[in-house]
Every structure is written in structure tokens, then in C-alpha cells.
C-alpha positions, 0 to 999 in steps of 0.5 A: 510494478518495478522500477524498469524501464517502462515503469518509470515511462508510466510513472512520468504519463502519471505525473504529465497527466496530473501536472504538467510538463515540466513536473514531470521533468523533474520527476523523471529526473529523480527517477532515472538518476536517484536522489538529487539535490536542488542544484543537480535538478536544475543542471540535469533538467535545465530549468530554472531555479524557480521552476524546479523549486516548485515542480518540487513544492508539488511533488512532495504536496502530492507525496511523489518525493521525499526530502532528507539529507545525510548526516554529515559532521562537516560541511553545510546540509544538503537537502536531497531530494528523492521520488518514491516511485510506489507513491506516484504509480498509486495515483492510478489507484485512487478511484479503487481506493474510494470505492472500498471507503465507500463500502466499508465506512460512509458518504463523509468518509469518501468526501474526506478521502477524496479531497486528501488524494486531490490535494495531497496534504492537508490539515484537519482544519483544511479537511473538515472546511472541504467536506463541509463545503462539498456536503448538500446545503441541506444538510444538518449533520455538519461539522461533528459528522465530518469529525466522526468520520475523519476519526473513524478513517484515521482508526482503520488507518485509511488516513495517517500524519504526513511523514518528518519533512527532512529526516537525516540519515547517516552516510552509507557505507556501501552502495545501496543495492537490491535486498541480499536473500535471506536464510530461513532463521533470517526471514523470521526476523523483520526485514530491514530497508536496504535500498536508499529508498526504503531507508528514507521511508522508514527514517521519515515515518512517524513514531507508531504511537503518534501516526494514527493519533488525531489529537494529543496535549502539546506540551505531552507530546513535547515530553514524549507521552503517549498519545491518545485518541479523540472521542467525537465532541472533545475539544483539544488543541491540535498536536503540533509537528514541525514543517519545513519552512522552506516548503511553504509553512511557518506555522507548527501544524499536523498534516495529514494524507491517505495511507496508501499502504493500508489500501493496497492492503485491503485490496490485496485481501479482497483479490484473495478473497475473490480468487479462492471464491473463484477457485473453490467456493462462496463459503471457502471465500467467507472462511478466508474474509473471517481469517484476513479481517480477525488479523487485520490489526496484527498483520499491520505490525507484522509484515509478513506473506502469510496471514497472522496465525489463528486459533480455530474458535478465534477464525469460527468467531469471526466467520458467524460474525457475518451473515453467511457465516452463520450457516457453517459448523465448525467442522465445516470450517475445519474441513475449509481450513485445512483446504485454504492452508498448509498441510503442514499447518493442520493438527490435532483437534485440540486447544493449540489448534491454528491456521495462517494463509498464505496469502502469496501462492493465493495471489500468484494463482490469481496473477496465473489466471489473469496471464492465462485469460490474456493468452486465450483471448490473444492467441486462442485455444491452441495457445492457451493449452500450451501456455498451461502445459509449460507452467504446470510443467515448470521446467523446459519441455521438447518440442516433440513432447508439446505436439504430443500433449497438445495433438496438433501438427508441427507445424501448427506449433511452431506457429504458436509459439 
């Protein structure tokens, strides 16, 4: 969903819903007007100080806004404040995002999310005490259970360090705007964050080596050494990033909440996934799943519309990895293969041999469908046959060539549309 008009109207519901009236003021504000500081908030909702401080200590616990300022050579800092619109729209997602942690890992693990996507932000003091406390009172497992859980969330990168509380950016010389297009030698490079937005984001995220490291020496990563993941029973001290004392913390502590980017992700692959089971067949959807979990790792790195290109003994390795799998032959995968990707992507039989998805025209198919069945339903058989006619055709049509495709009167069609 984009920020229009009635997005921004569903996002306000979102946050009326989960806070309160005057929350969503302020955050409707920020929606509608864009970054703000703390004195424009209170001119522009005409709340109190108080009010709008906290309607803000909420939003930015829950991840619905991010604070920075702008570098600035003279003058005092002004902390800004901006909503991120992607965050709050997520919300509605969480009862998804539970359900593929329940598949996919275990009872703790869903225990551990849900108390992170109630609560927003969390310590891993704070995360262990809620699951423990909302575990049967029978059970034994206890706190190293929970621990291994956490550490088996934060591997697949369910669960990351919050971002920098207030990172500085520097003063843009043009007015942020939308994503200019790009050449096709410019595509192959990474894209960059031009929205105002976008460059927050990406200037609040922490380092690669630290976002998804549970426990790392201190006085190492005051120096800037890497950092390593904890095994189950090792005994270190927390890693220590600094928060905003302004935002209800004096102490050095991680925190850390629901990566939302990596559910979305998931989600995203099994709609795929779905879509060509629908489309083709139960053993294309095995090929697909095979592909989309041997490069999930790579495709967190490399953002791309198209799944991270595979060798052909890579892809059948994963695919007889899994029950279903271990019925097909590698001639039978080939044959998938050059079914699920490109023409262009299919070679030789040789050691070069390799294959990308792409994984946008699977999910533009999929979107296709879901409008096709809503027309159908709504509007009936008639409607449907045209509405397939005009997309198919992807370009205007006569009225008169319509009444001879579709076979009815002309009146009937002007009915329809």
C-alpha cells in the first residue's frame, strides 16, 4: 500500500484502534505533513506538550516513527520526527507474522514474538521474563529454552537490534521526491534511498555485523570488532547500545523488536510459491520453495525482483532435501525450471547451467487473479469475460470488437461497464 489519500485514512484507523485518539492525531499529523519537530506537533495538533510528547514516547516504542535531525554547522539540533508509514500499515499483519513462526520454529519462539509486537521494543532481559512468565507453570524447560529460542529467531532474522535513536543526516540539497527511473546499467547497481524517508531508515539501521548479533564483548565493540553469535549456555555480558534519554532510558541497553522486512519476505515467497502451486502443479510449487529457501540468505543482501540466481545441482540439492522432492529426477526439475523462469535463462546442459525466478511477474499474476475473482463475484460472468478481454489485450479496445468477443447485445454491454 502507498501513501494516498486513503492510505493514510487506514493507517490513522490502524493506530486509533491500538491507541487512542490523540496518538493518532499526532500521527496523522506527521502523515499528512512530513517530518515535524516537536514544536510544529504541538502548533499543528493543538495538544498539549505533554500530550504530543507522549502520544510520540508510544509511537516511536511501537516503531511507527523515527526521530533524526540534520546536520547542521550552526544553530542548535532540532530533533525531527517522522512516521514510517510501512511500519504502522504492518500492524494488520501480525497474526500472519505469528503463524509463519509457529510453522517454521516453535511454541517459545511464538511466545517471544508475540510479546515483541505487543510491546514494540524490548530488552533481552524483559523478553525472557515475559516468555517465561507466560509459559504453563509446569513446565521445566525454562529460561535456557527460551534462550535458544530467541537465538534461533534472531538467526533467521525474524527478530533485529532496534535502529540508532536519532541519526544525523545531512541537509539535502533538493527536495526529496519520487525514485527517478533508472537505465538498465543503473538497475544493476544498488538502489539508493531518495525519499526522505528512505534515507532515515537507512541512516538509522545498525551496521550488518551487529543487527542480528545477540551477544558481543563491550569493550570489542567499542573498538569496532566484529561480533559473534552466542551459543545456548554461554554466559556474556549484553552489548551495549546507546538510547535517547529523552525517550525514557538512562541506562546503555540493546533492545530489540520484530523485523518486520523478513516476514514480509516470507510471506511474499509463499504467495509465489501458492500461485504457481495454483497455476501449474504441486511439484512446480516444490521446485519454487527449493529455489526461494536455498537463496534466502543471499536474497537478504541482494535486493533484487528476481530470486538469486542457482546453479542446477544447487536447486535439485534443495528440492530432494524435502519429502516431496525426493520423487522428482533432474530432468524432471529441468523441464520445471525452464517453465518457472526465463527463456532466456535456459542453457546448455553444462556445469554453467542456472536458473532466477522472477518473482515480480509471479506476484503480478497472482495480484491479476485476486482482481479477476473480486469482478466475477461482484459483477458476474459477463463482467468477468471482459474484464479478461481488456488485460489480456493490454491496450484499448472498440466497443464493437467487445460485443463481438463477448457475444452479447449492446446494450448489455453498456450495462457492464
Amino acid at each position: 500500500m502507498t501513501l494516498t489519500q486513503y492510505g493514510i485514512k487506514y493507517a490513522v484507523h490502524i493506530i486509533t484502534s491500538n491507541f487512542g485518539n490523540l496518538v493518532a492525531k499526532v500521527c496523522e499529523s506527521l502523515l499528512r505533513r512530513g517530518h515535524l519537530s516537536l514544536k510544529q506537533l504541538i502548533g499543528f495538533t493543538e495538544l498539549t506538550p505533554q500530550q504530543v510528547k507522549n502520544s510520540l514516547l508510544i509511537l516511536i516504542q511501537h516503531n511507527c516513527v523515527q526521530p533524526f535531525s540534520f546536520d547542521q554547522s550552526e544553530g542548535p539540533k532540532v530533533t525531527q520526527y517522522i512516521a514510517l508509514f510501512d511500519n504502522i500499515i504492518h500492524r494488520g499483519r501480525f497474526a500472519k507474522f505469528l503463524a509463519v513462526v509457529s510453522q517454521e520454529l516453535d511454541t517459545d519462539g511464538e511466545l517471544i514474538l508475540r510479546d515483541l509486537l505487543e510491546n514494540g521494543r524490548l530488552t533481552l532481559k524483559q523478553i525472557i521474563e515475559g516468555a517465561e512468565s507466560s509459559k504453563s507453570q509446569g513446565d521445566s524447560a525454562g529460561k535456557d529454552s527460551v534462550q535458544e529460542s530467541f537465538l534461533k529467531l534472531v538467526n533467521a532474522h525474524f527478530v533485529e537490534r532496534c535502529p540508532a535513536p536519532e541519526p544525523v543526516l545531512e541537509q539535502a540539497t533538493k527536495q526529496e521526491g519520487p525514485a527517478k527511473k533508472r537505465g538498465a546499467k543503473s538497475a544493476k547497481m544498488v538502489e539508493v534511498p531518495e525519499t526522505i524517508e528512505q534515507r532515515v531508515i537507512a541512516a538509522a539501521a545498525p551496521p550488518e555485523a551487529i543487527r542480528f548479533s545477540i551477544m558481543i564483548d563491550s569493550e570489542a565493540d567499542a573498538r569496532g570488532g566484529k561480533s559473534d553469535n552466542m551459543s545456548v549456555g554461554e554466559k556474556r555480558k549484553h552489548a551495549t547500545l546507546e538510547f535517547d534519554a529523552e525517550f525514557g532510558s538512562n541506562d546503555e541497553v540493546v533492545l530489540w523488536r520484530a523485523n518486520f522486512e523478513e516476514f514480509i519476505r516470507c510471506l511474499r515467497h509463499k504467495a509465489c510459491v501458492e500461485n504457481v502451486r495454483a497455476r501449474l502443479d504441486d511439484e512446480a510449487a516444490v521446485v519454487l520453495r527449493a529455489m526461494l529457501k536455498a537463496t534466502r540468505t543471499a536474497e537478504k543482501k541482494v535486493k533484487t525482483e528476481n530470486s538469486v540466481p542457482l546453479s542446477l545441482n544447487t536447486i535439485y540439492e534443495e528440492v530432494i532435501n524435502s519429502e516431496a522432492g525426493r520423487s522428482l529426477t533432474v530432468g524432471r526439475v529441468r523441464d520445471l525450471l525452464s517453465v518457472l523462469c526465463d527463456s532466456s535463462q535456459e542453457r546448455d546442459v553444462d556445469e554453467d547451467e542456472s536458473y532466477s525466478a522472477d518473482l515480480k511477474k509471479i506476484l503480478e499474476l497472482a495480484q491479476d487473479d485476486e482482481v479477476e475473482s473480486i469482478v466475477l463475484k461482484r459483477y458476474g460472468k459477463d463482467a468477468y469475460t471482459m474484464f479478461r478481454i481488456l488485460s489480456l489485450a493490454g491496450r484499448p479496445i472498440e466497443t464493437d470488437k467487445v460485443i463481438t468477443l463477448l457475444w452479447v447485445p449492446p446494450l448489455a454491454t453498456e450495462k457492464i461497464s
